[in-house]
C-alpha positions in Angstrom: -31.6 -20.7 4.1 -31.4 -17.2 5.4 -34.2 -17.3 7.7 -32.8 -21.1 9.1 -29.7 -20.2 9.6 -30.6 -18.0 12.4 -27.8 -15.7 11.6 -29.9 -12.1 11.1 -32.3 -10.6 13.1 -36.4 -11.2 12.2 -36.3 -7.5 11.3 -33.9 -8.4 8.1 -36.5 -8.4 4.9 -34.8 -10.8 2.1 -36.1 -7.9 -0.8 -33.7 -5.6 1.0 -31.0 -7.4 -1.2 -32.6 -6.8 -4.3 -31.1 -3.0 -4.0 -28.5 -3.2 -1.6 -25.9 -3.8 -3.7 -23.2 -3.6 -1.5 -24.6 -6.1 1.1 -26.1 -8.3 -1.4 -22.4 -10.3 -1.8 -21.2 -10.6 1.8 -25.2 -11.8 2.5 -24.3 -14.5 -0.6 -21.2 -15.7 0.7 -22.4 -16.0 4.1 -25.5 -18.4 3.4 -23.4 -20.2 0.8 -21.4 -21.1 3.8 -24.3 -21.9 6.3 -25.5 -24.1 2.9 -22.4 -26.2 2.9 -22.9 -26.9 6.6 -26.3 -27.7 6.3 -26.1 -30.4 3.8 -23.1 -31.8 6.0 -20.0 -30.9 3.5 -18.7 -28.8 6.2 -18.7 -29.0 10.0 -18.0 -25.4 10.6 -18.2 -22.1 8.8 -16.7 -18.9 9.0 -17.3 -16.2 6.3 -14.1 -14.0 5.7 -14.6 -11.1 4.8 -10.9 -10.2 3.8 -10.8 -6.1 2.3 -8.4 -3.1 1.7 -7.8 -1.1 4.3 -8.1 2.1 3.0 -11.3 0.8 1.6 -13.8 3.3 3.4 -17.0 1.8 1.5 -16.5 -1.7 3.5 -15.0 -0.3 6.7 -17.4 2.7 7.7 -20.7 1.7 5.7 -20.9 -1.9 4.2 -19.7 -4.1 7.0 -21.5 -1.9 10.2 -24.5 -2.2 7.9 -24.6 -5.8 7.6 -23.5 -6.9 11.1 -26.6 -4.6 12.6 -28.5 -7.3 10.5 -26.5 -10.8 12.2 -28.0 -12.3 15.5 -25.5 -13.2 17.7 -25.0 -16.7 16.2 -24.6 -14.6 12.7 -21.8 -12.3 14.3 -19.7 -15.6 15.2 -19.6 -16.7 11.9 -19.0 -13.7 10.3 -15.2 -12.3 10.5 -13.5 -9.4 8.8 -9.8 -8.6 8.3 -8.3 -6.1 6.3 -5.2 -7.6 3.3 -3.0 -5.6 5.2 -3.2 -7.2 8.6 -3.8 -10.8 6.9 -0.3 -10.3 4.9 1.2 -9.5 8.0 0.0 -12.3 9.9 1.7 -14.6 7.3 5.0 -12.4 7.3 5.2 -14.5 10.8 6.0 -17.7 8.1 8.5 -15.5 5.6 11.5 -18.4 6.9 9.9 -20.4 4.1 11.4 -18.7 0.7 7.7 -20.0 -1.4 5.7 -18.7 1.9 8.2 -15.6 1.2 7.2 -15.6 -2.3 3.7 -15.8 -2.4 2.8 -12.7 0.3 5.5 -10.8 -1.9 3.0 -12.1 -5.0 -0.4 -10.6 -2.8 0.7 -7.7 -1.9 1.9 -6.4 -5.8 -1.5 -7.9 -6.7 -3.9 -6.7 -3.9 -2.0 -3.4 -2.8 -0.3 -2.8 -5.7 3.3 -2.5 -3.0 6.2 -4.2 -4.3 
């Protein structure tokens, strides 16, 4: 699936996975998703990566790394976005109390911010 999917570059060596532990689930999710589309129980994929932003480990090393490995194709499946700006993309639906609710509920459980 990795090599047909055309999403990384021929240098990419599979084995590579087998010690890079902090590209080996990002690589997972990602062909699980080009899997789904190839057996036709999807039309479209797009891997979100969704992390902390304070996380320095994803945002200066693990996610550079791995998009130097996607093709072009690879790169427009692949998104990133930190909680922070996802939670305040839904604050843009807060009118709705449960809508309300549930970012409140995120945050405490991703950011720890009440």
């Amino acid at each position: 699936m990795t090599v047909e999917s055309g999403y990384f570059t021929s240098r990419l060596d599979i084995k590579m996975f087998l010690s890079a532990h902090h590209l080996r689930q990002i690589w997972r999710n990602h062909i699980l998703g080009y899997s789904m589309k190839h057996k036709g129980d999807v039309d479209i994929i797009h891997h979100v990566h969704i992390y902390p932003e304070h996380n320095e480990h994803f945002h200066k090393y693990a996610i550079p790394e791995y998009r130097a490995l996607l093709t072009e194709k690879g790169n427009e499946s692949f998104k990133t976005i930190t909680y922070e700006n996802y939670f305040d993309m839904l604050d843009c639906y807060r009118d709705k109390e449960e809508v309300s609710n549930w970012v409140k509920y995120l945050r405490k459980r991703y950011l720890g911010v009440e």
